[in-house]
N, C-alpha and C positions, 0 to 999 in steps of 0.2 A: 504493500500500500504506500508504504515512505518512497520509494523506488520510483512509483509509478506519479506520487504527484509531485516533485521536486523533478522528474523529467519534465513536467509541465511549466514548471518555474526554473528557465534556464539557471545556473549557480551565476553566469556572467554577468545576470543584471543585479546579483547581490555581490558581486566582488569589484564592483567600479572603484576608482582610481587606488587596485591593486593587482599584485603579480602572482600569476601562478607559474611557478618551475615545474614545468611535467620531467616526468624521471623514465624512459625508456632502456631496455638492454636490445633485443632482439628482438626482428620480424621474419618471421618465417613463413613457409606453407605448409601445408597435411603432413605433404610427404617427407618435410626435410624432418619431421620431429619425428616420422617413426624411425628416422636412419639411428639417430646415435639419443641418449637421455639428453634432454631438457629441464633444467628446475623451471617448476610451474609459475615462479614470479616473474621470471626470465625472456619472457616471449608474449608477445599479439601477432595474429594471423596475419598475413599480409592485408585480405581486404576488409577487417575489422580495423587496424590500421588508414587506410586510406578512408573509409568513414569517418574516422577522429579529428584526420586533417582537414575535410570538409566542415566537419562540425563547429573548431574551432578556426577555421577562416572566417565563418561566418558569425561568429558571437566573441570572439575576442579580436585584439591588435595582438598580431604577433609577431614580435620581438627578435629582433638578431640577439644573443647574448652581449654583443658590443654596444648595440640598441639601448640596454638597460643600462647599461653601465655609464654610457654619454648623458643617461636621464638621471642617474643616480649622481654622476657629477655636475651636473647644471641646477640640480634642486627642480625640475621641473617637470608635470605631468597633466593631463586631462583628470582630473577629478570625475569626470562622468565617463570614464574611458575603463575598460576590464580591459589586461593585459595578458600575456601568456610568452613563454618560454622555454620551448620546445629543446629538452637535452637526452643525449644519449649515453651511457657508460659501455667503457670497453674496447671500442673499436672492431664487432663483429663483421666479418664479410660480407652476412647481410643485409647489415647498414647500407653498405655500398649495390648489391644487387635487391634491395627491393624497397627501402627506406628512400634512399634516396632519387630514385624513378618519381615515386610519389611525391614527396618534394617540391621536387623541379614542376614538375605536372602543377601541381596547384601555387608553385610561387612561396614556399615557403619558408623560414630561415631557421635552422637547428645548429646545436652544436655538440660536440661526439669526443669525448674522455676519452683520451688514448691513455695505456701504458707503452712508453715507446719502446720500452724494449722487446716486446714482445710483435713489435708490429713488421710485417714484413717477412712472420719468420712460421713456421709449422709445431709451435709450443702450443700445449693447450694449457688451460687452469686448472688446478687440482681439483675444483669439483668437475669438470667435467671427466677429468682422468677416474674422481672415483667413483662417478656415474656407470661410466665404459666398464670396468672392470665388475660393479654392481651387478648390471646387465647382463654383461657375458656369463660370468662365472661362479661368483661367490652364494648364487641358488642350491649348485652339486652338492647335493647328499655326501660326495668325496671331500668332499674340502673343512672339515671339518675341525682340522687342527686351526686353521685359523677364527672360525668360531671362535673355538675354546681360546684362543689368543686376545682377540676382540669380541668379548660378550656380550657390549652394547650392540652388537651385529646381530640380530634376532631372525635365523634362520627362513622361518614360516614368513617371514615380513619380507624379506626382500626382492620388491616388486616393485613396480613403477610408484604406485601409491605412497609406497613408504621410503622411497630411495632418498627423496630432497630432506626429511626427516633424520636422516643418517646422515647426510651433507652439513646440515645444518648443527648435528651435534659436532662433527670431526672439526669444526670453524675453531671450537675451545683447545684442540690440541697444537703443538708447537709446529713451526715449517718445517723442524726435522724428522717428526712425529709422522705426520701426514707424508711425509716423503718416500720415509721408511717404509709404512701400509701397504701404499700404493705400490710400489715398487715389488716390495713380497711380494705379495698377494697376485700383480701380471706376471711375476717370474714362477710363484707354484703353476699359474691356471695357466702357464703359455702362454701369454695374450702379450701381444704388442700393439702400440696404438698406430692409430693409421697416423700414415704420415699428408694427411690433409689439413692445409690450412685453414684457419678458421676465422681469424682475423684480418681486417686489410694489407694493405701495402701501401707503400708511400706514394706512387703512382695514382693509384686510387683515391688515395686524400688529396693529394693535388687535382685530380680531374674534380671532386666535388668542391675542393678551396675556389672553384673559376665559376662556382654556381652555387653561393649565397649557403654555403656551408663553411661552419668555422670550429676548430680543433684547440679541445683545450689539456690539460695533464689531467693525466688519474694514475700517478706514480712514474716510476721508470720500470717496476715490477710489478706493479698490483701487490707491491706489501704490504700490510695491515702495518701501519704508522708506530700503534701503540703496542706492538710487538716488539720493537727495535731499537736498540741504542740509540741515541743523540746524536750521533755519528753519520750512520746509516741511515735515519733518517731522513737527515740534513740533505744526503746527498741524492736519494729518492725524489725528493719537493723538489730538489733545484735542480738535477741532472736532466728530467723530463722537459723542464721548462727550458733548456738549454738545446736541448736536443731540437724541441720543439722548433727553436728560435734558427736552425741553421738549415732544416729541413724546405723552405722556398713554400711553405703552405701557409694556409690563411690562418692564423694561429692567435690565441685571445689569452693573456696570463689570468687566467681562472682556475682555478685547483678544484678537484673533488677527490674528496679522502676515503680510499680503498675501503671495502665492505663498511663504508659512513661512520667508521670509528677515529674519532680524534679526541684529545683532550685539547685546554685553552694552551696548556704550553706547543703542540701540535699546530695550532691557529696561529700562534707568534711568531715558530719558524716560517711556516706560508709567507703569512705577511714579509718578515725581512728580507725571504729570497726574491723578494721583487713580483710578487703575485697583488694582482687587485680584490680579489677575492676569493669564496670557497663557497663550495656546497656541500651540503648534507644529504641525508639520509631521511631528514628530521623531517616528519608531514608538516605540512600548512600551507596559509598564500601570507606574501610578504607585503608589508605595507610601505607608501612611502611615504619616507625614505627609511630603509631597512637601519637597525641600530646594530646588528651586526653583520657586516658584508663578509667576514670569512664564518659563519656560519650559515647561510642563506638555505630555509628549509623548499623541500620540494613534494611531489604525490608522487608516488612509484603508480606506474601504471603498468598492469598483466591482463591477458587475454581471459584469465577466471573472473576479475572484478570489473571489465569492461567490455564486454564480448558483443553490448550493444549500447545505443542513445542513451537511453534512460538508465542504464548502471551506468556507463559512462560519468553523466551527469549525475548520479547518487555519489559516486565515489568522489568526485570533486567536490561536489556538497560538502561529504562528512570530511573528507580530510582537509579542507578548507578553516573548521569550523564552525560552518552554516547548519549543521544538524548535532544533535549531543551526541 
């Protein structure tokens, strides 16, 4: 019932003169999600996707990320005006074959978290590594010692349903933990990962940098910030941004901190290394003028809590704060 009348009351004509950061990972098709696991926050269909863009052309102004930023520094804004700002995390390939098509198609400006070191190259991320291996293998009745190894691994459960479950626990153990696992666990069951890339290339960023897309850091690794020495850190925030800077693309010093975990000492180094700002992880729409620009919250958007118009618009509602 909340669903259905709050799609009748657009969220945009209750969020005038302020901003929503939509939070995107991947768009995919049918078929590319039976290939390999997906975690279910992870993804919208392609043409639930190109709905969205429609939707929000037409009931927001939307935003280049640099857009906000020139508004954020002039102190100025339409007060009867709903904004939006369209971001991506990761740098998935898909971005570039389906994201971006749509796009271009309707005119619109996004901008897409790289970790650069990973761009260009046939790495995958640990949960998809321990997706693959979920999938394949760790079901066999045979495999048993590693059960008994990892008992949070609950035999009868490990199926698509409960696979992001187990992902989401393994986030708590350390990179050498996780590395370890993984690594066992393909060398008992045989499995090697395909060696498909998943991520763009730098080619690819550039062909989208000459068409109203702009690239900002989400690490040099995708390492969780608050895992890491001072050190290693440091050089995470500022080697991406540096990389960024030599690479000939259209590039915006905005930070987004790996699995949305930072503390405020986190936000200080950002800031110093010459970043303008950050985002989070954190729901809401930002007001202006935002009182912290390295925390800037966003909606994570997935194909379970928007698969049409009206959750669409429920979901920006509530994570807006327009619904309790």
């Amino acid at each position: 019932m909340a669903a259905a009348y709050y799609s009748l009351n657009h969220p945009s004509a209750r969020l005038k003169g302020k901003v929503v950061l939509l939070m995107y990972h991947r768009v995919l098709t049918e078929r590319e999600l039976g290939r390999y696991y997906v975690q279910p926050g992870m993804y919208v269909h392609r043409d639930v996707f190109e709905q969205q863009i429609c939707y929000l052309k037409q009931n927001f102004r939307v935003l280049p990320f640099s857009g906000l930023m020139d508004m954020y520094d002039g102190r100025s804004y339409d007060g009867d005006q709903s904004y939006c700002v369209i971001t991506f995390d990761d740098g998935w390939l898909d971005n570039y074959i389906h994201a971006y098509p749509i796009l271009a198609k309707y005119e619109t400006p996004a901008t897409i978290f790289l970790p650069t070191s990973y761009i260009g190259t046939d790495q995958w991320f640990w949960p998809d590594k321990l997706g693959y291996v979920l999938r394949k293998g760790l079901a066999s009745p045979e495999e048993s010692a590693l059960y008994k190894k990892w008992p949070w691994i609950k035999r009868s459960k490990v199926m698509d349903d409960n696979i992001n479950s187990i992902i989401e626990y393994a986030k708590s153990l350390t990179d050498e933990a996780l590395d370890d696992m993984i690594n066992e666990a393909a060398a008992r069951l045989h499995l090697k990962f395909p060696g498909e890339r998943l991520l763009m290339n730098w080619e690819e960023i550039r062909e989208m940098s000459k068409n109203n897309i702009a690239f900002g850091s989400h690490s040099s690794n995708h390492a969780i910030l608050t895992k890491l020495p001072p050190e290693k850190m440091r050089m995470e925030i500022a080697g991406s941004l540096d990389v960024l800077g030599k690479m000939d693309v259209n590039h915006i010093p905005v930070f987004c901190y790996p699995n949305g975990s930072y503390t405020q000492e986190i936000a200080g180094q950002v800031r110093s290394c010459g970043y303008r700002a950050a985002v989070t992880t954190r729901p809401g729409a930002e007001e202006f003028l935002p009182q912290q620009l390295f925390e800037l919250k966003r909606i994570g958007i997935h194909n379970d809590i928007s698969k049409t118009i009206p959750l669409f618009n429920f979901h920006i509602s509530r994570q807006s704060g327009l619904l309790p």
